[in-house]
N, C-alpha and C positions, 0 to 999 in steps of 0.2 A: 504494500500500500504506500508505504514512505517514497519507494522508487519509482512510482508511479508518480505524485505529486512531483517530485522532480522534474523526472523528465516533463511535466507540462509545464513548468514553472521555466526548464528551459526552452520549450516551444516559445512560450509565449513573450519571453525577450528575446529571441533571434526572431522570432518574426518581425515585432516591434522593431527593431537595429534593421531589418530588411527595410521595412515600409520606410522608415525617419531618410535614411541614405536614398533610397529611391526617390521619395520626394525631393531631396536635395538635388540629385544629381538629373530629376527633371527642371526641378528650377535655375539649376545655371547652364542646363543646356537651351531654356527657355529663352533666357536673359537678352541674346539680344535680336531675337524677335522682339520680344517686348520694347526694346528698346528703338526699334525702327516704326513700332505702330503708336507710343507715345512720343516720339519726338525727345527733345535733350530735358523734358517734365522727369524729376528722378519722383517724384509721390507715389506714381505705383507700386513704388519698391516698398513701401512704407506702408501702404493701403493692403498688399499681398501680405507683406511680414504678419501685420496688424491680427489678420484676417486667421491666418496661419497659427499665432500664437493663439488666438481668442478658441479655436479650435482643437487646438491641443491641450489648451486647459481646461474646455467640457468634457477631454475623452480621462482626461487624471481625475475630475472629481467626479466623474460617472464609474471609473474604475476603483477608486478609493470606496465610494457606497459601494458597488457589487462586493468587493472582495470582503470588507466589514458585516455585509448583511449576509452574504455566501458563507460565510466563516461561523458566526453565530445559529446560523439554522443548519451548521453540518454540512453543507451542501458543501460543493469541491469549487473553490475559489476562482482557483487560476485559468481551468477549464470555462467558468461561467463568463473571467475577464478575456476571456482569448474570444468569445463567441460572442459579447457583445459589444468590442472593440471593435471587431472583423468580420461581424455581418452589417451591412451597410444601411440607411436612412434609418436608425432606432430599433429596426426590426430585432436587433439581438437584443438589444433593453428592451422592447417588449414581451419576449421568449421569457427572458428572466423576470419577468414581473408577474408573467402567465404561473410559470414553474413555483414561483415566491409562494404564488398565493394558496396553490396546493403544497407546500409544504407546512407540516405543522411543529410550533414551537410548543411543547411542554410548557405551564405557568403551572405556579403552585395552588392557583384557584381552581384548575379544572379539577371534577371528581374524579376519585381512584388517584391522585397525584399528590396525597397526603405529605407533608411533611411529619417524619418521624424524631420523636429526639433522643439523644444520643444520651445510654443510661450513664455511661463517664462522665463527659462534659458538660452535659445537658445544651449542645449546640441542636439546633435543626441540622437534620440530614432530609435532604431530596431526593428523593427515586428518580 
């Protein structure tokens, strides 16, 4: 099970390192098209960067909740972030949200989920 988690954990950053480079290496090979269709204007560079960063930081805080909430209800983390990183327009964050809602979390209020206490310490112990 441990090596299984791994190796996804290693999927999922070599893929990431694939896609970041790829994009790179289409934007300077982009660059000076771009720079023939806007003229000596350097803004686009700024308006792309812009656009670029603001995009990478929805896919880190959308990945940060999966992996938190994946991780809390058992589910398999890295698998969840690799699927809804790189299934395209939301569609994997809505797979995961489908998946979320059929899974269920143990609380100590549902019946048969008794807190017992502990004749030592007298701590609660949770089933």
């Amino acid at each position: 099970m441990n090596n299984r988690i791994v190796l996804e954990k290693w999927i999922f950053w070599v893929l990431t390192a694939v896609v970041v480079l790829g994009f790179g290496a289409f934007f300077i090979a982009m660059a000076p098209s771009m720079y023939e269709v806007f003229g000596d204007g350097y803004g686009w560079i700024f308006v792309i960067a812009g656009l670029t960063l603001l995009y990478i930081a929805l896919n880190v805080l959308i990945a940060v909740f999966i992996y938190r909430d994946a991780s809390r209800r058992k589910m398999n983390p890295w698998l969840w972030m690799l699927a809804v990183i790189y299934i395209p327009n939301f569609i994997g964050l809505l797979l995961y949200l489908f998946a979320r809602r059929r899974q269920h979390i143990p609380a100590a209020a549902d019946p048969g989920n008794n807190p017992v206490q502990c004749p030592h310490c007298g701590n609660l112990i949770h089933p």
